[in-house]
Backbone bond lengths (Angstrom), bond angles and torsions (degrees), N, CA, C in turn:
res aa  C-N    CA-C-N  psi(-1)  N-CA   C-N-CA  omega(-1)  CA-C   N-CA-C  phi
1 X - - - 1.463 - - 1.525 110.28 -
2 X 1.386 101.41 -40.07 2.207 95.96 -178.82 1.425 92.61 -74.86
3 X 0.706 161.07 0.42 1.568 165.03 -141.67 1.818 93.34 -123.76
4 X 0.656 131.79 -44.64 1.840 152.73 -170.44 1.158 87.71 -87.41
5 X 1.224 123.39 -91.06 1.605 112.25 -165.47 1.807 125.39 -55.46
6 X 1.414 110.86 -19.89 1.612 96.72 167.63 1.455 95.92 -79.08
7 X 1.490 139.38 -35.17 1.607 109.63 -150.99 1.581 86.69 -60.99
8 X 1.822 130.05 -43.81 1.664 128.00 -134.65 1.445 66.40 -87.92
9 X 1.252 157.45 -33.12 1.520 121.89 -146.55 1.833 90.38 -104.18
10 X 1.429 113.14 -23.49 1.912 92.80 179.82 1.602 103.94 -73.10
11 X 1.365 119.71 -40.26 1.558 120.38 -169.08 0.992 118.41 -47.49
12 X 1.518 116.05 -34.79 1.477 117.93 -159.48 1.664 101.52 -124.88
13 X 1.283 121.30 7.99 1.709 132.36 122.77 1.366 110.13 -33.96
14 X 1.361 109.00 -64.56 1.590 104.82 -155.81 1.477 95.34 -80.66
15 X 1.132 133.53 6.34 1.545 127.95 175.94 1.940 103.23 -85.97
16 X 1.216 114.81 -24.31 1.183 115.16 169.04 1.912 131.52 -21.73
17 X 1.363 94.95 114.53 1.822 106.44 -176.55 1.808 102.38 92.66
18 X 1.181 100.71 -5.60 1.484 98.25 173.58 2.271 109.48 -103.75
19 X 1.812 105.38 19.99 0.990 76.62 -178.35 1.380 101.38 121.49
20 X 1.549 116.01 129.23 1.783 137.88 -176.24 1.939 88.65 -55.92
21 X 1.126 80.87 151.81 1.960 106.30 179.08 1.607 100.00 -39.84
22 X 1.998 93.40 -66.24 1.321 89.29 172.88 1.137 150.58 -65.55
23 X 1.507 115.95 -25.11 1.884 117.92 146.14 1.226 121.43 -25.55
24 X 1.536 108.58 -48.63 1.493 113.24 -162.54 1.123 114.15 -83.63
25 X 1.630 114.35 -20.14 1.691 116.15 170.91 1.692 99.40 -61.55
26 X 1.721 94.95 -55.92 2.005 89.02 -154.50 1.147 90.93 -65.47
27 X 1.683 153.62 0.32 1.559 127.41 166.08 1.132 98.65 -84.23
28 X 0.915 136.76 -60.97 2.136 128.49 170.59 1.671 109.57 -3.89
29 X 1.231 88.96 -53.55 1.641 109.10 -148.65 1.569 107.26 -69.61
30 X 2.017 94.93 -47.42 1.601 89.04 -179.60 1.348 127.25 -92.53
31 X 1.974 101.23 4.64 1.373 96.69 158.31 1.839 138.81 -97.10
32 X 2.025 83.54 11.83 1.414 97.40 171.00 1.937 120.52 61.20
33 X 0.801 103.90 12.79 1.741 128.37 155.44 1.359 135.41 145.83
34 X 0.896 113.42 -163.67 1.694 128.79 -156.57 1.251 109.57 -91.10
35 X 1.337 100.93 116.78 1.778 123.58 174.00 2.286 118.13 -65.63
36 X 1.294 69.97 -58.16 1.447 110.63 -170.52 1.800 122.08 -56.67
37 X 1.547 88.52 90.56 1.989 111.55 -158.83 1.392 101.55 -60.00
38 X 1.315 127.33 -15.16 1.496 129.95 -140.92 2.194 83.38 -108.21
39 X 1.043 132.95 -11.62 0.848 111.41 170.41 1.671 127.89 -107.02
40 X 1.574 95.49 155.45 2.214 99.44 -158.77 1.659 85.21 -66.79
41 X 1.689 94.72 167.53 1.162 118.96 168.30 2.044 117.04 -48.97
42 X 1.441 93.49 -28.22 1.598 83.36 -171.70 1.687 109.93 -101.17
43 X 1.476 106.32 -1.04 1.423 116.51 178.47 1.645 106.53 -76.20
44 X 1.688 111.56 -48.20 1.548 118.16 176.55 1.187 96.05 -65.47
45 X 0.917 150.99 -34.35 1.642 130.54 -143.77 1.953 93.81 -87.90
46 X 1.466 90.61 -44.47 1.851 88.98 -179.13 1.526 119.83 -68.08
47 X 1.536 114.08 -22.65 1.159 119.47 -172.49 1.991 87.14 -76.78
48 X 0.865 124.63 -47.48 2.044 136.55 -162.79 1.454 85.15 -64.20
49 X 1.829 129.22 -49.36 0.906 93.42 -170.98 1.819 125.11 -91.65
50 X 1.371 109.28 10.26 1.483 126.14 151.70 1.356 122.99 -38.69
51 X 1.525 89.63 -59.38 1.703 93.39 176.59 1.606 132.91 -77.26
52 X 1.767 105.40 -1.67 0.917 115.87 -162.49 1.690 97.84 -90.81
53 X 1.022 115.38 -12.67 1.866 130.25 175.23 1.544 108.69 -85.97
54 X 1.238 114.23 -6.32 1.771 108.32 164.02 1.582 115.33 -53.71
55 X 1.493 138.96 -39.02 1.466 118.49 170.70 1.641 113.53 -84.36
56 X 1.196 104.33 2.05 1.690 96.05 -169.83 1.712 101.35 -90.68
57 X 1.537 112.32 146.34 1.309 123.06 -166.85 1.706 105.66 -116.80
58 X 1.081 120.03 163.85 1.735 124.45 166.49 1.670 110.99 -28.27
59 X 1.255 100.58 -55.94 1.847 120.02 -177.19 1.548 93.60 -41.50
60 X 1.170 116.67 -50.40 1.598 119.60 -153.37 1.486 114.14 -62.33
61 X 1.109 99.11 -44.68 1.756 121.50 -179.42 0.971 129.95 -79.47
62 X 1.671 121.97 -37.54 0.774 154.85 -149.84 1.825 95.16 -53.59
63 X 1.850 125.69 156.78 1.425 113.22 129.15 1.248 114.84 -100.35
64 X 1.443 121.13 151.62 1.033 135.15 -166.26 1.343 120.23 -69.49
65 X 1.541 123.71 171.89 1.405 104.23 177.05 0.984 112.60 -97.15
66 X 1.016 129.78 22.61 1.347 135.55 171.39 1.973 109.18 -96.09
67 X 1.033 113.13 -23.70 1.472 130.28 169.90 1.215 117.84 -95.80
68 X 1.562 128.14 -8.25 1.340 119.59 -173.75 1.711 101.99 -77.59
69 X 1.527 109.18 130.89 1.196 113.97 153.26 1.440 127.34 -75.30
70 X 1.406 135.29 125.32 1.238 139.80 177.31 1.265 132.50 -132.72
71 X 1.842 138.61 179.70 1.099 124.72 -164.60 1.845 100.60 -149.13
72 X 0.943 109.49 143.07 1.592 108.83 177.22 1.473 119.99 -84.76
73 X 1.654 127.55 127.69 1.287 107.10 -139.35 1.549 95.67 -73.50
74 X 1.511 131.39 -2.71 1.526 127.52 -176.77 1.319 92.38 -69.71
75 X 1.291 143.75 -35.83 1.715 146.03 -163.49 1.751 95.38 -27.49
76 X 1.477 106.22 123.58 1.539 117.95 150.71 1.303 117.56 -60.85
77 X 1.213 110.51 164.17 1.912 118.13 -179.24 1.376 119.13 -55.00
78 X 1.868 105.10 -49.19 1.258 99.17 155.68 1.116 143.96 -31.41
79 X 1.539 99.24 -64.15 1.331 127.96 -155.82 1.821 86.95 -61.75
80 X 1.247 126.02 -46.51 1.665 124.75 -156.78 1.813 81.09 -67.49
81 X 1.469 126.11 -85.52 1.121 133.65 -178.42 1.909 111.75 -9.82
82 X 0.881 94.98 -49.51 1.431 80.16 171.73 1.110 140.39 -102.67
83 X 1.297 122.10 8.68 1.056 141.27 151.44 1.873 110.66 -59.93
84 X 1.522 96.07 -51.20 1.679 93.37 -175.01 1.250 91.99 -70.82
85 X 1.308 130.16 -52.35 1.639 120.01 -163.32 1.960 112.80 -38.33
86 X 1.715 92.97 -48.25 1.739 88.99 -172.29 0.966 102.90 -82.10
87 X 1.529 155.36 -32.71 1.154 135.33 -166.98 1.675 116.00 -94.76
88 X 1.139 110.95 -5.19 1.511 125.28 171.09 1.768 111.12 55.73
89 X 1.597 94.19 57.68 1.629 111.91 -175.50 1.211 102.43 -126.57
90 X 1.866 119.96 146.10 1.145 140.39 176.97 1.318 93.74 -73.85
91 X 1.398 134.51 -72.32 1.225 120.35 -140.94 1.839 102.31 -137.82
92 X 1.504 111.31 137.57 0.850 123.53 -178.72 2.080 132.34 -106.52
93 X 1.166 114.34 141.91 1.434 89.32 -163.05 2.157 83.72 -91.99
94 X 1.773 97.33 167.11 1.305 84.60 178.96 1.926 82.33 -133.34
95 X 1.328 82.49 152.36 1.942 109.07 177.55 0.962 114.10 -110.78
96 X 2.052 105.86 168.68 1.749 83.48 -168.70 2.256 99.47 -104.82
97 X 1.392 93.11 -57.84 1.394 100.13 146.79 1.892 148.44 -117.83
98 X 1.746 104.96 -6.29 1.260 120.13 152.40 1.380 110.14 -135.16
99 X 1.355 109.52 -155.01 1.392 105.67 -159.54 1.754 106.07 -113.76
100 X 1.561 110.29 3.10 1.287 140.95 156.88 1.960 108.66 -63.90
101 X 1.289 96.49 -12.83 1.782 87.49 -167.52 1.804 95.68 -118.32
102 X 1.282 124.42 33.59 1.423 98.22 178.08 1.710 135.54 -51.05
103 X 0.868 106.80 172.04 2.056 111.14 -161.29 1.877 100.10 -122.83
104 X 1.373 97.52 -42.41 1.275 109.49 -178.10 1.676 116.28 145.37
105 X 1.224 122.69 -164.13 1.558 118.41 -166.12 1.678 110.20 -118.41
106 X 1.273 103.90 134.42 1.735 94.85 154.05 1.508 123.62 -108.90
107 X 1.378 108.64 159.78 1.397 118.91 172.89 1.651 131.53 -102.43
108 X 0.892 104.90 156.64 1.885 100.21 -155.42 1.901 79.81 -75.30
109 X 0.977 145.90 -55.34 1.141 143.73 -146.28 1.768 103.91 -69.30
110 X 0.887 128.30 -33.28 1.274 143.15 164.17 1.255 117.11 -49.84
111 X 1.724 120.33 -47.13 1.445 120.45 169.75 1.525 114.77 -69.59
112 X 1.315 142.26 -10.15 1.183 147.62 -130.27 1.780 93.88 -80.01
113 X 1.721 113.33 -44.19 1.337 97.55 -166.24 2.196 103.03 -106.10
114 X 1.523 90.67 0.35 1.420 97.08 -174.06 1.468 102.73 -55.86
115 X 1.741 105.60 156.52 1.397 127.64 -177.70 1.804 113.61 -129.95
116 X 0.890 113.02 119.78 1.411 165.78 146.98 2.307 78.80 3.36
117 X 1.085 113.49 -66.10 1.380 117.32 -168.78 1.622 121.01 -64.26
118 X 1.822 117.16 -32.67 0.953 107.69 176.13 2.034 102.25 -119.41
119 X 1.002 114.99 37.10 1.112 120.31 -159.68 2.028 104.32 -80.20
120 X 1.321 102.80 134.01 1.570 109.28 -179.70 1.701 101.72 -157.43
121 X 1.672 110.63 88.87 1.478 118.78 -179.93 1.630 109.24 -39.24
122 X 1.265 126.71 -22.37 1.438 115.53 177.07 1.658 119.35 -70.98
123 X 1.532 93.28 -13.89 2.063 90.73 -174.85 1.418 93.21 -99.76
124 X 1.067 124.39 26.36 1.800 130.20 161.19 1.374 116.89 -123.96
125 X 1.402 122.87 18.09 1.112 112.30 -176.79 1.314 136.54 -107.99
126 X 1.467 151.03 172.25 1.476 126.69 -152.11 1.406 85.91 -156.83
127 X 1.786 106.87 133.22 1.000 110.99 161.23 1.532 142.58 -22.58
128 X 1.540 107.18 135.80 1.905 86.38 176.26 1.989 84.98 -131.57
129 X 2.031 92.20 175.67 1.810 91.62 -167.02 1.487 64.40 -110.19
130 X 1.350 103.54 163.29 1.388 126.39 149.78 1.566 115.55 -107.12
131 X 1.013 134.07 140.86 1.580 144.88 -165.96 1.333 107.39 -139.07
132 X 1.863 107.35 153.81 1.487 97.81 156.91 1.049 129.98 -100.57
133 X 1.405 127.81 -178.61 1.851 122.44 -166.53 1.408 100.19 -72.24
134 X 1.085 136.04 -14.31 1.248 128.70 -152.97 2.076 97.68 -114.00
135 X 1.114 131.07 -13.12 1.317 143.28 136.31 1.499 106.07 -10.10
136 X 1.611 112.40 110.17 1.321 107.96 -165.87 1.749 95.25 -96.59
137 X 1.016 114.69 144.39 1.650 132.24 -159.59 1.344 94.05 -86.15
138 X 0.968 151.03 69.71 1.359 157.81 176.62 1.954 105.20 -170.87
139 X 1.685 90.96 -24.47 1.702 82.83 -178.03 1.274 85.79 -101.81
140 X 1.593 132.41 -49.67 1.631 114.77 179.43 2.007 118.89 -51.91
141 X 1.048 115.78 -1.32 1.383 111.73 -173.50 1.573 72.55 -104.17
142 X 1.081 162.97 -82.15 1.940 141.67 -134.79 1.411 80.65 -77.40
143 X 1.495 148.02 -64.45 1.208 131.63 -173.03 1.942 118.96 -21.37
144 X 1.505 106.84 -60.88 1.087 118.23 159.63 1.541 149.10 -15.51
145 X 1.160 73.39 -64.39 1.877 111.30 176.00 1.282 107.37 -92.37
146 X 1.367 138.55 -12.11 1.054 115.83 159.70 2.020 107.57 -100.72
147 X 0.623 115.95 -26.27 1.745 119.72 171.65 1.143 116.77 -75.65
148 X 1.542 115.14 -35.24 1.773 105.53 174.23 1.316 104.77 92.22
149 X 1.564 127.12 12.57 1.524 118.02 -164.30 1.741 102.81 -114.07
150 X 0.848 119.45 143.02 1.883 116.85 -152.97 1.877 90.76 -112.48
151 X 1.195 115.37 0.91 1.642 101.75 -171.51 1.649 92.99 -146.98
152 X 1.500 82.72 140.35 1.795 83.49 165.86 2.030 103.57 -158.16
153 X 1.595 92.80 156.51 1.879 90.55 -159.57 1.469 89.09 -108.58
154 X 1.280 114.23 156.95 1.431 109.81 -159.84 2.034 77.01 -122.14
155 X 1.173 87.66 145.77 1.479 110.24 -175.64 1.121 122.99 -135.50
156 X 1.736 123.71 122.96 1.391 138.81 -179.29 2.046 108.75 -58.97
157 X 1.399 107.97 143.48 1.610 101.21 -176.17 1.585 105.55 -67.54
158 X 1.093 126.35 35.85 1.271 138.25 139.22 1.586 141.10 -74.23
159 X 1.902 87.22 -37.66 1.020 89.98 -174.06 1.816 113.88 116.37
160 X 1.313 101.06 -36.45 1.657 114.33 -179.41 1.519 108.81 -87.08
161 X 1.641 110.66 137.65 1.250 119.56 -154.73 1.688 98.39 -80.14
162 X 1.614 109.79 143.31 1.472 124.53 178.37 1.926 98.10 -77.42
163 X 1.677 80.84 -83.59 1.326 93.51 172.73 1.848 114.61 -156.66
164 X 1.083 123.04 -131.12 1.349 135.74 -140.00 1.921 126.55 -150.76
165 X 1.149 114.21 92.95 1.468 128.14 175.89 1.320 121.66 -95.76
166 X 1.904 119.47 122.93 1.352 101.45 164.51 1.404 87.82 -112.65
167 X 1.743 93.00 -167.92 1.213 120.07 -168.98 1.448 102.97 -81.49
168 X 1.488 124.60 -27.57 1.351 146.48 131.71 1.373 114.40 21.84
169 X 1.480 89.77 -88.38 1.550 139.77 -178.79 1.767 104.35 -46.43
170 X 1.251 109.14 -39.81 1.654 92.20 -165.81 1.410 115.89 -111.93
171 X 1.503 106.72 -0.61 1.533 131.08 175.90 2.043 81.08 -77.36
172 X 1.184 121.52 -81.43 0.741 122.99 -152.68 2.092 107.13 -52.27
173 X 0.987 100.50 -61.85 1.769 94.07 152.90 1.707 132.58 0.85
174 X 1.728 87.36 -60.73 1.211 115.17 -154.06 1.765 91.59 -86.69
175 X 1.483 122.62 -66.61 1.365 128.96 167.75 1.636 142.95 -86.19
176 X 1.477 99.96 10.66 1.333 97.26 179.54 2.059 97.02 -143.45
177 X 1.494 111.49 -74.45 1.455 91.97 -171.94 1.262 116.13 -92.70
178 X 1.260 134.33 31.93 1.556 158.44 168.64 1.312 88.86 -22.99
179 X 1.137 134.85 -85.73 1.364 142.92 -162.05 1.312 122.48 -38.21
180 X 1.142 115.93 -57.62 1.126 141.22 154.55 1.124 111.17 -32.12
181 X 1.351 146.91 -39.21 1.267 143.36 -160.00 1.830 95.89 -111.55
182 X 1.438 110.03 -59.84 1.289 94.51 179.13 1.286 131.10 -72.24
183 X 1.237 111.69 -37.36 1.930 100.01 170.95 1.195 113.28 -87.06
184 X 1.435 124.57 31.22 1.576 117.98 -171.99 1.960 95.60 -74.51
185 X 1.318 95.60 147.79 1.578 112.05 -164.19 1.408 88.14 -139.45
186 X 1.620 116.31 179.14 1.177 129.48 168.34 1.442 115.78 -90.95
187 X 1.232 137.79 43.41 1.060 152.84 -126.96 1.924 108.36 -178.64
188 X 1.543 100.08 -46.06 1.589 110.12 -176.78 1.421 94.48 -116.90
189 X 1.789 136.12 -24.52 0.780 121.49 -178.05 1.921 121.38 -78.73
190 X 1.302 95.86 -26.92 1.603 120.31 -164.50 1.941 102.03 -139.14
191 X 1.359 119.10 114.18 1.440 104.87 164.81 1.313 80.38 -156.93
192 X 1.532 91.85 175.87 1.659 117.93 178.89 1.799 117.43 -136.89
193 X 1.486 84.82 113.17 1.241 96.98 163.03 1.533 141.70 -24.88
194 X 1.384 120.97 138.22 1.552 122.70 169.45 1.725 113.05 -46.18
195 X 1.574 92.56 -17.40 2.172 87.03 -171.94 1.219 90.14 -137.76
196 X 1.525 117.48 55.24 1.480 138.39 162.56 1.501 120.40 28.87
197 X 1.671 89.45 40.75 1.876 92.64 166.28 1.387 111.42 -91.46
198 X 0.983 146.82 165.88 1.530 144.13 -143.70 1.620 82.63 -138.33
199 X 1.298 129.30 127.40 1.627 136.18 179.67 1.412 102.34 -117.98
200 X 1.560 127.11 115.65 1.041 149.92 -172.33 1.783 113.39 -114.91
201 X 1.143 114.94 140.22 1.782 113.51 148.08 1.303 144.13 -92.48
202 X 1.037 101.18 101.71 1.401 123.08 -159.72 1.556 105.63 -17.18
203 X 1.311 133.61 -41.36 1.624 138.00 156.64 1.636 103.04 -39.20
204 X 1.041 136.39 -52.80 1.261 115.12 -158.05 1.185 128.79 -53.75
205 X 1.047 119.69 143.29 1.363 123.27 175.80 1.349 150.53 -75.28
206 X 1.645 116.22 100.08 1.403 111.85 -147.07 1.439 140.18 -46.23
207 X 1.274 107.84 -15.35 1.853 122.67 156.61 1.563 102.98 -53.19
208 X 1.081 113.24 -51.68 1.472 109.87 -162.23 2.010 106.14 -85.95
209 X 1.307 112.76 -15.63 1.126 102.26 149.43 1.720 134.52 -87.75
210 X 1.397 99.79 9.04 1.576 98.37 -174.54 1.781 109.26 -96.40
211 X 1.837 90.46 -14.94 1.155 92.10 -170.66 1.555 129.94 -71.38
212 X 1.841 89.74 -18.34 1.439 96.54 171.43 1.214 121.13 -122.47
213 X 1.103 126.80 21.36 1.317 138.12 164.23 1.709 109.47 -126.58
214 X 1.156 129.85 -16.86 1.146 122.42 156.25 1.807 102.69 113.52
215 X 1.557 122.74 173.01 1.334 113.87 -159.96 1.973 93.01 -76.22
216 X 1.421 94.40 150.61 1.503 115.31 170.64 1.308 134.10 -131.23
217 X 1.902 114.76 -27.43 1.348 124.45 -174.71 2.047 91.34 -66.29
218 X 1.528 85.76 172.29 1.178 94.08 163.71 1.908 109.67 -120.39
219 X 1.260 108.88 172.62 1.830 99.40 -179.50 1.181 106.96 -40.54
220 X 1.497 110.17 -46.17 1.524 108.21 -158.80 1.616 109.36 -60.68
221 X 1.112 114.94 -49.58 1.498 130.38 -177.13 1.702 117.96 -52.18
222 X 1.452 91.45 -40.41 1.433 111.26 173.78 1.905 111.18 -56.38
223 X 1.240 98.60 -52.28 1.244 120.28 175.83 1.636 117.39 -51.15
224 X 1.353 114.61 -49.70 1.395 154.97 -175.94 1.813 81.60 -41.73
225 X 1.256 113.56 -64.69 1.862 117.39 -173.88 1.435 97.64 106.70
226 X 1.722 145.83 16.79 0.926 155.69 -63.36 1.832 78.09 -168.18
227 X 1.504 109.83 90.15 1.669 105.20 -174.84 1.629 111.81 -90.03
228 X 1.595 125.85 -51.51 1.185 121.68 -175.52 1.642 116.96 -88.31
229 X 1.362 114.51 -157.96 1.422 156.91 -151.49 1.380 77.32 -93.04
230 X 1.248 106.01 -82.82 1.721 114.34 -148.53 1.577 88.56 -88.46
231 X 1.288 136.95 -45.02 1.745 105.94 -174.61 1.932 108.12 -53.56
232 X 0.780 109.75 -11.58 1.624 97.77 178.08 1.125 99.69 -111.28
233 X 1.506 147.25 -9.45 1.592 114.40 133.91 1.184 133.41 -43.03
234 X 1.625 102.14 -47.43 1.132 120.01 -172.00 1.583 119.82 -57.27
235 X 1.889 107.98 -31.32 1.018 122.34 -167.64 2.195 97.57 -75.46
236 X 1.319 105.32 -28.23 1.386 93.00 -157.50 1.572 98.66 -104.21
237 X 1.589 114.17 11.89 1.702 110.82 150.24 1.360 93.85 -119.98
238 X 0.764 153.25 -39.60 1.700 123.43 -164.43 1.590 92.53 97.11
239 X 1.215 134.87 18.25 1.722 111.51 179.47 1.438 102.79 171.11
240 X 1.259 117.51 131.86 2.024 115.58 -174.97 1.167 109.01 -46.12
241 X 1.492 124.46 111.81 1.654 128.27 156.42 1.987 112.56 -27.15
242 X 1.119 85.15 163.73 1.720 92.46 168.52 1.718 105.26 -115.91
243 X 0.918 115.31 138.80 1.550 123.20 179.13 1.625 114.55 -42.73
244 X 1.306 116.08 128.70 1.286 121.53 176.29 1.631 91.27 100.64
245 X 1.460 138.84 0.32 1.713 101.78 169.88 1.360 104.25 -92.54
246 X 1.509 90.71 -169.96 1.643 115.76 -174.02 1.500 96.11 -122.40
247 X 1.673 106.92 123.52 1.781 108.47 177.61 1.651 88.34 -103.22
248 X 0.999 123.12 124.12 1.650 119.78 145.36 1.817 115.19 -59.96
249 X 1.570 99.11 146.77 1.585 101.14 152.67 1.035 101.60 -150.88
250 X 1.040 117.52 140.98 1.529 146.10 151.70 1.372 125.64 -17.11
251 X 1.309 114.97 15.28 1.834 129.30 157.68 1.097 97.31 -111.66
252 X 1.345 138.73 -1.03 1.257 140.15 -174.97 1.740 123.10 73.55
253 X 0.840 119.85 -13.47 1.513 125.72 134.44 1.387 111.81 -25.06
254 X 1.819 110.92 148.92 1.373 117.04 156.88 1.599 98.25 -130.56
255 X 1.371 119.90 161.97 1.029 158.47 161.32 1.837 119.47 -81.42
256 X 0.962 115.73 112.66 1.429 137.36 -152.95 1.767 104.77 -108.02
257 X 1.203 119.08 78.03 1.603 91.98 -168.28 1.608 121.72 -94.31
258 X 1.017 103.92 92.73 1.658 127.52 -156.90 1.675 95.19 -61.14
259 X 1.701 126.77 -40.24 1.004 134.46 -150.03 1.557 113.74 -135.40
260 X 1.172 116.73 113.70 1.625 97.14 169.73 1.940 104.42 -174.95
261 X 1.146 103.08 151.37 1.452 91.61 170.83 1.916 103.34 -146.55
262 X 1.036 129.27 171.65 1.005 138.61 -150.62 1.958 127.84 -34.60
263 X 1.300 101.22 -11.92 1.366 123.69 -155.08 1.979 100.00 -121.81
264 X 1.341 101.84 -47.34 1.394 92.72 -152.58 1.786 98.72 -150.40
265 X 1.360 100.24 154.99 1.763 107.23 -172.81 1.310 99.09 -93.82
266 X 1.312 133.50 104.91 1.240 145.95 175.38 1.461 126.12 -63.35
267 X 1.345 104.68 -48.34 1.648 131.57 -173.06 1.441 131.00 -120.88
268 X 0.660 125.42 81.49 1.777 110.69 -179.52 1.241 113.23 -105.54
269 X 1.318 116.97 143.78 1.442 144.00 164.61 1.703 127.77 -81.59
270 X 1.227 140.13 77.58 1.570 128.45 -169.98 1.219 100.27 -80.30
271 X 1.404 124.71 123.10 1.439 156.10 158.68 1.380 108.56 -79.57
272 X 1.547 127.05 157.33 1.269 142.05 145.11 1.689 92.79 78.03
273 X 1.512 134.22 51.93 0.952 137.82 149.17 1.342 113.61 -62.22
274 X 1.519 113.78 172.70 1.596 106.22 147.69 1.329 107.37 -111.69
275 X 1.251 87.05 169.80 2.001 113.84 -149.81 1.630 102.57 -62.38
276 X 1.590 114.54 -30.23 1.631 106.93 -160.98 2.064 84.75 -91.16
277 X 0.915 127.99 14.35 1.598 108.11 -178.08 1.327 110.03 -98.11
C-alpha cells in the first residue's frame, strides 16, 4: 500500500502548476489514457485502473449495513478485544444505541497498551466522514487523502446508515480486484456453471438476481430492507461465512460461498436451482 501511494502521490507531483489533483484526474479521464512514456508497465496499469472507478459511486463499494461490524460505545476492553480478535478487523465503528447513531471508529492499535481499570472506548476514538451513496469514489478517495481519515459511513438522505467504506476498500479496487469491478459484464458478473451453480457477487443486487433466477426472499427478508447477495447471507448467519460452506434458505436453495475474507462476502455460488433456469 505505501508503495501505491508514492507512485499516485509522485505522478501527480509532477503535474504541479498545471492544476488541483483533481483537475488532473478529470483531464486523464476525458482524454481516456495515458500520455506519459516515463511511466513502468505496472505504474500505467494502476493509474488506467484509477480511471476505471470514474462511474463507480459510494453504493458500489460500499459494505453493507447489514455486514458492518460494530461496537457499543459502553463496550468494555474486553468486550472491544474480542470482537477484533474474531472478526480479524483493524478498525471498528462504535454506536451509541443503533447503528443509525455512529460516534466514530476505533483502532486495534490504540487499545494495545489500554487497561481494563480506567477504560472509556470514547477517549480512543477517531473521527469518521459520513457520505452519500451516490459520492463518486474517485472524489471520496482525494477526499481521503486530503483529511487523513481511512473510514467513512455512507448514509441514506435520512440520515440512516446504508453501509460502510474504507480507505482499504478503494486501494484495493485500485490494486487488487480492479478488474473485477471494471470489466464486470453480465457474463463475469452473473454466469452459470457446467453443474448449474449460478456464480454471483456478493454486491449484487437481489432484484437483479431474482430476475434471473426467479423470486427467492421471503416476506420476512423482504421486510428485512435486505439489498445484496451477501447481506442476506449475511442476514441468515448472523456473521461472514468462511469459504467452502453451504448456507441453506428456505426456498430451498443453498448459498455457495466461493469468496470471502474477513469483512465481506465476495462470491457466492446458488445451488439447488431448477434445471430449465
Amino acid at each position: 500500500m505505501k508503495e501505491w501511494f508514492t507512485f499516485f502521490y509522485s505522478f501527480f507531483k509532477k503535474k504541479e502548476g498545471e492544476g488541483s489533483l483533481r483537475e488532473t484526474l478529470e483531464e486523464l479521464i476525458e482524454e481516456e489514457e495515458v500520455e506519459d512514456t516515463s511511466l513502468a508497465p505496472d505504474e500505467r496499469e494502476m493509474l488506467t485502473n484509477i480511471l476505471h472507478l470514474r462511474d463507480l459511486t459510494a453504493k458500489d463499494l460500499m459494505i453493507t449495513r447489514a455486514e458492518i461490524i460494530a461496537v457499543p460505545y459502553e463496550s468494555s476492553l474486553e468486550e472491544v478485544k474480542t470482537i477484533f480478535k474474531t472478526n480479524k478487523v483493524m478498525r471498528l465503528p462504535v454506536y451509541r444505541q443503533t447503528l443509525d447513531e455512529i460516534l466514530g471508529y476505533v483502532h486495534l492499535r490504540d487499545l494495545l497498551e489500554a487497561t481494563s481499570k480506567t477504560f472509556k472506548l470514547q477517549d480512543h476514538m477517531h473521527k469518521i466522514d459520513f457520505i452519500s451513496p451516490s459520492m463518486r469514489v474517485l472524489d471520496l478517495l482525494l477526499k481521503m487523502r486530503s483529511s487523513g481519515e481511512k473510514v467513512a459511513i455512507v448514509v441514506d438522505e435520512y440520515g440512516g446508515v446504508d453501509g460502510l467504506v474504507t480507505m482499504g476498500d478503494l486501494v484495493e479496487e485500485i490494486v487488487g480486484d480492479i478488474q473485477d469491478v471494471a470489466q464486470m459484464s453480465t457474463s463475469l458478473y452473473f454466469f452459470k456453471r457446467p453443474d448449474g451453480v449460478v456464480v454471483v457477487d456478493g454486491r449484487m443486487d437481489i432484484e437483479d438476481l431474482e430476475e434471473h433466477i426467479g423470486p427467492l426472499r421471503t416476506e420476512e427478508e423482504k421486510e428485512e430492507d435486505i439489498d445484496t447477495v451477501g447481506g442476506l447471507v449475511f442476514h441468515l448467519t448472523d456473521r461472514v461465512p468462511q469459504r467452502g460452506e453451504l448456507i441453506s434458505h428456505p426456498s430451498g436453495v443453498e448459498f455457495e460461498i466461493i469468496e470471502a475474507d474477513s469483512r465481506r462476502i465476495k462470491r457466492v455460488g446458488v445451488r439447488g436451482l431448477p434445471s430449465h433456469e
